[in-house]
N, C-alpha and C positions, 0 to 999 in steps of 0.2 A: 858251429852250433846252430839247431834248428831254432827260428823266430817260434815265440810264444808271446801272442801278441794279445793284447783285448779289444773286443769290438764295442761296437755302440750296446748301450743293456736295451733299450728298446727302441724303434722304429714304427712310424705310423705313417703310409703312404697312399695319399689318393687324391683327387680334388675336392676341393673345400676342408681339407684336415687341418686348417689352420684354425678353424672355429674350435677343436679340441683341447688348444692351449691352455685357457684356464682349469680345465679338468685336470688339465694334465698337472698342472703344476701345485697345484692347492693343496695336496699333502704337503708339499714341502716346505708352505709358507709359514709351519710353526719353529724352523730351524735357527738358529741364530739369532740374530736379531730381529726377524720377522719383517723383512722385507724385500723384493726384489728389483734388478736390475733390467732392464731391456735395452742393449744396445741393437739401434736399429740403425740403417746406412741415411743418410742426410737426402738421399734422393725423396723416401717416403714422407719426410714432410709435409702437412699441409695435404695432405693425399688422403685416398679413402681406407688405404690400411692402414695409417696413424690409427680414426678411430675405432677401429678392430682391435687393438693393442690392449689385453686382458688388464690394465694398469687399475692396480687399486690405490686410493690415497697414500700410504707411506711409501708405496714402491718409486724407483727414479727410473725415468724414459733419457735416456741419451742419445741425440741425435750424433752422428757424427761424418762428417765430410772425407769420404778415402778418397777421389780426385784431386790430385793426381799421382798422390803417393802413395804407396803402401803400409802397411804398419810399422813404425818405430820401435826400438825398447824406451826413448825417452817418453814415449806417447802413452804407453799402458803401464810404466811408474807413475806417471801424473794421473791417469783417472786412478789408480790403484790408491792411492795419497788420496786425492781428494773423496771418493767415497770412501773412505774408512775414515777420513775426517769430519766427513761430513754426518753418517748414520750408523757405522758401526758396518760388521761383516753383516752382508749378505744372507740370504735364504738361500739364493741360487739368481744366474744370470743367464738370460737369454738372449741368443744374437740372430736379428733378423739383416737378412741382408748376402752378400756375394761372398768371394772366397777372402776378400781383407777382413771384413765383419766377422767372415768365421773364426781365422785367424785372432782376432783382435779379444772373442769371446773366450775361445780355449784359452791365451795367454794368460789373459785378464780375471779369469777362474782360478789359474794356478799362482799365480802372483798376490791375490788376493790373503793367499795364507803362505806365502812364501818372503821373507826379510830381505830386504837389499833390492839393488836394479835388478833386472831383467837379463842385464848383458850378464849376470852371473852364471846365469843358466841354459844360455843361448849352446846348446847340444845334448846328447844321448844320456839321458837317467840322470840330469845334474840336480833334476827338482829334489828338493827336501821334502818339503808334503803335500800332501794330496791338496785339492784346490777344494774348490765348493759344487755345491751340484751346478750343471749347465746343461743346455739346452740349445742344439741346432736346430734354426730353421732355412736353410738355403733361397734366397729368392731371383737366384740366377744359377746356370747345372755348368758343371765340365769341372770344375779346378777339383773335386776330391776333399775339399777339404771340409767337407760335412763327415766325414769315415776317417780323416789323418790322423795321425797319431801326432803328427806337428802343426807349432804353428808355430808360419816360418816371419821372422825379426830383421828388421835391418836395422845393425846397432851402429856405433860410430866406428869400429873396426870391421867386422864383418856382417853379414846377410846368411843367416842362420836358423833354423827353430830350436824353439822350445819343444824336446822329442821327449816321452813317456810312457808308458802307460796311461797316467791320471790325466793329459791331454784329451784324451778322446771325450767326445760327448757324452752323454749320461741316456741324453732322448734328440733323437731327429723328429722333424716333421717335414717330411716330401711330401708338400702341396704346390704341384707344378702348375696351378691359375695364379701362384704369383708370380711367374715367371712372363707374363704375358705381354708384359710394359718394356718386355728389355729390349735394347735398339738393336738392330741388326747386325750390325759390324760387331758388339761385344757378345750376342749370341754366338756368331762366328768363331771369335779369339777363343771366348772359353769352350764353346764346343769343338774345339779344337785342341783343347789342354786334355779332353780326357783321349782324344785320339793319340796323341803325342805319350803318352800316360802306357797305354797300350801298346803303341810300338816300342819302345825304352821299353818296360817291362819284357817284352818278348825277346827283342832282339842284346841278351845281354846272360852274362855267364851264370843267375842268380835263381833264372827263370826256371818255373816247376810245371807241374800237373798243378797244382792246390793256385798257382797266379794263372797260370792260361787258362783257367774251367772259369772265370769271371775275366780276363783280357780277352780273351775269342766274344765269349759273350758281349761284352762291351761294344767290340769293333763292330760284329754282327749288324748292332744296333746302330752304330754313326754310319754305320754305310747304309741303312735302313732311311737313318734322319738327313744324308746330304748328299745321297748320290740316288736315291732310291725314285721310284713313280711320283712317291709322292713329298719329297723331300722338299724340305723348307720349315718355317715355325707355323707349325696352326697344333691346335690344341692334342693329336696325338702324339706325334712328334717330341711335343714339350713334357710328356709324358717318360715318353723314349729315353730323352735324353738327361732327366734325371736320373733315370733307371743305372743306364750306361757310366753317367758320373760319377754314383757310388762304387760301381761294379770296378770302373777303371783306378779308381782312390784304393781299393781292396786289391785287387792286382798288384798294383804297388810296391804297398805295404807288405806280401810277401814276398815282392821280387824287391825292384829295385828301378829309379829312374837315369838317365844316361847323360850322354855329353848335350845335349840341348837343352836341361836343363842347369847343367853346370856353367855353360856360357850365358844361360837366360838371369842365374842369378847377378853374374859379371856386370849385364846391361842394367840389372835393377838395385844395384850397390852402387853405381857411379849411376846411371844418367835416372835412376829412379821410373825408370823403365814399367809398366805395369807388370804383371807374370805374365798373361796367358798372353797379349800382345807382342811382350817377346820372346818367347819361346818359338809365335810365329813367324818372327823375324828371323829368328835364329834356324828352324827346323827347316826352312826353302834352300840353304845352303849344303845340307847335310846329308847329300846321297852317296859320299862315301863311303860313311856310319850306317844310314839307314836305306838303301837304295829303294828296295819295294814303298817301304810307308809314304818317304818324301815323293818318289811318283804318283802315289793316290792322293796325295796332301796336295799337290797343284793343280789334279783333277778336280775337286773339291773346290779350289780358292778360283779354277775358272768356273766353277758350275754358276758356282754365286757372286759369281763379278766381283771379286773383293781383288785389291790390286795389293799389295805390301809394298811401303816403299826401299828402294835399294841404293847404292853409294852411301850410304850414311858414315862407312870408316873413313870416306874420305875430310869430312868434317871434324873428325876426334883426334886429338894430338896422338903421339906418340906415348905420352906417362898414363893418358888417360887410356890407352888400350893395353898398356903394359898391367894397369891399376885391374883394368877389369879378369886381363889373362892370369892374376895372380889370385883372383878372388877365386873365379871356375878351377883353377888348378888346387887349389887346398881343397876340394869337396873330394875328396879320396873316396869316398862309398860310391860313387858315381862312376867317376873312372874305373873301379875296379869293376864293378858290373860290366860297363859297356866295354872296355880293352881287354881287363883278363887281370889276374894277378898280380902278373907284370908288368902293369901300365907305365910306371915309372919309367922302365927302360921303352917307351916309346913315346911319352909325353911330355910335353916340357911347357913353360912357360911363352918361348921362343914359339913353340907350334901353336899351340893355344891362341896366341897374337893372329897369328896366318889364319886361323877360320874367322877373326873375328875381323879382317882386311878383308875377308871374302864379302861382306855387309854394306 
């Protein structure tokens, strides 16, 4: 069956479109109980986009700290709880911040009007209703998750998203001057999530005309942003590679992502691993899978002197690599893109282990 998917209803993208936010949102602040959320990343604190933060007096600012973990399902049952304890449902919620923030926003929207933990819903169409309106604003590019349709959970059993339709944002704002402050090495990992994004999508049984006319696109552009004349962060660039993050998140979404992500998940269900960090631990091993990508992928990590480090399986026990090859091996949509049909009859648990000895 062909994907029929929804995208974002609108997009506003340029520098300084962050100052649009209150326009933007001010119809909606008669909705419900008439007030809004802004979850923004703990880094902005005390910083000069706090007081840019369109906040009106009944609206709540939630700062919150994703270093070093990811999002939990226990994490966005507790805010979920406590704001609706606190003021009643929402107007709408906006999440300023990286690919956890965006994460944390979609979830945190749909859980809002949804009963029960979060692990209840951890996979494909399990939401019961639609969540509240939200609002992306990315302030770091590559992970896709400002365009995903998930937002992906790590509960006490598995490292999962929340997949839907109602998921997806309502409004983006791609204002790449705020992306301006990010350190090097995380511009790196995540601009490297949407390259990783791109190859997975292409190189996999799922892949179309409708995912490669925005994957080519995408790649275009990161070999523009880190192999190019003028390659590195300065302000066109960071332009770029917003552009390319969306484009690679939509790629995706009609294809399909492969075994680096399926093992990335593994490293970030047990060692709490960040994503795009480890996908680039994991994507240096993978020129079986990916031959061409992973040889531009080390061109790249020498252009810009980024080292990865390696031996790390030799510090993981034995249950704890068994723990993680059992996690990447349940993601079946994964495998069947990147192997074939029949992945089954050529993947095991047992092989799983061996790429992740390769680390």
């Amino acid at each position: 069956m062909h994907k029929n998917f929804k995208s974002i209803e609108k997009t506003v993208f340029g520098r300084g479109s962050f100052n649009q936010l209150d326009e933007i949102i001010a119809p909606k602040r008669v909705e419900n109980n008439g007030f809004m959320v802004f979850i923004v990343d703990n880094y902005f604190k005390g910083k000069e986009l706090e007081k840019r933060i369109p906040a009106k007096p009944e609206d709540m600012v939630l700062f919150i700290d994703v270093d070093p973990h990811e999002p939990t399902t226990e994490q966005i049952d507790a805010l979920r709880d406590g704001i609706l304890a606190s003021k009643g449902l929402p107007s709408g919620l906006v999440g300023i911040g990286g690919g956890s923030i965006m994460d944390i926003a979609k979830a945190l929207a749909l859980m809002l009007t949804n009963e029960g933990s979060s692990t209840l819903y951890q996979g494909l169409n399990l939401i019961k209703k639609q969540g509240i309106y939200h609002v992306g604003i990315p302030t770091i590019s590559g992970t896709g998750a400002e365009c995903s349709m998930t937002a992906v959970l790590t509960g006490p059993e598995k490292k999962l998203g929340l997949k839907c339709e109602w998921t997806i944002f309502d409004q983006v704002i791609l204002d790449s001057e705020l992306t301006a402050s990010v350190p090097v090495d995380k511009w790196f990992y995540t601009g490297m999530d949407t390259f990783i994004h791109c190859i997975e999508s292409r190189d996999g049984i799922l892949n179309n005309a409708y995912s490669m006319a925005y994957g080519e696109q995408s790649l275009k552009l990161c070999r523009d942003i880190f192999l190019g004349e003028n390659a590195g962060q300065n302000p066109e660039n960071d332009d770029k590679l917003m552009v390319a993050s969306l484009m690679g998140g939509l790629s995706l979404t009609y294809s399909e992502v492969g075994v680096c992500h399926a093992l990335s998940y593994g490293l970030g269900k047990v060692f709490g691993e960040k994503h795009c960090f480890a996908n680039c631990l994991v994507f240096q091993h993978l020129g079986d899978y990916y031959p061409e990508g992973v040889k531009e992928f080390k061109v790249m990590l020498e252009k810009h002197h980024v080292e990865l480090p390696t031996g790390l399986s030799n510090k993981w026990t034995d249950a704890e690599i068994t723990e993680m090859a059992t996690v990447a091996f349940n993601l079946a949509h994964m495998w069947n893109h990147a192997v074939g049909t029949d992945w089954k009859d050529k993947i095991t648990v047992e092989r799983i282990e061996g790429l992740y000895r390769r680390m």
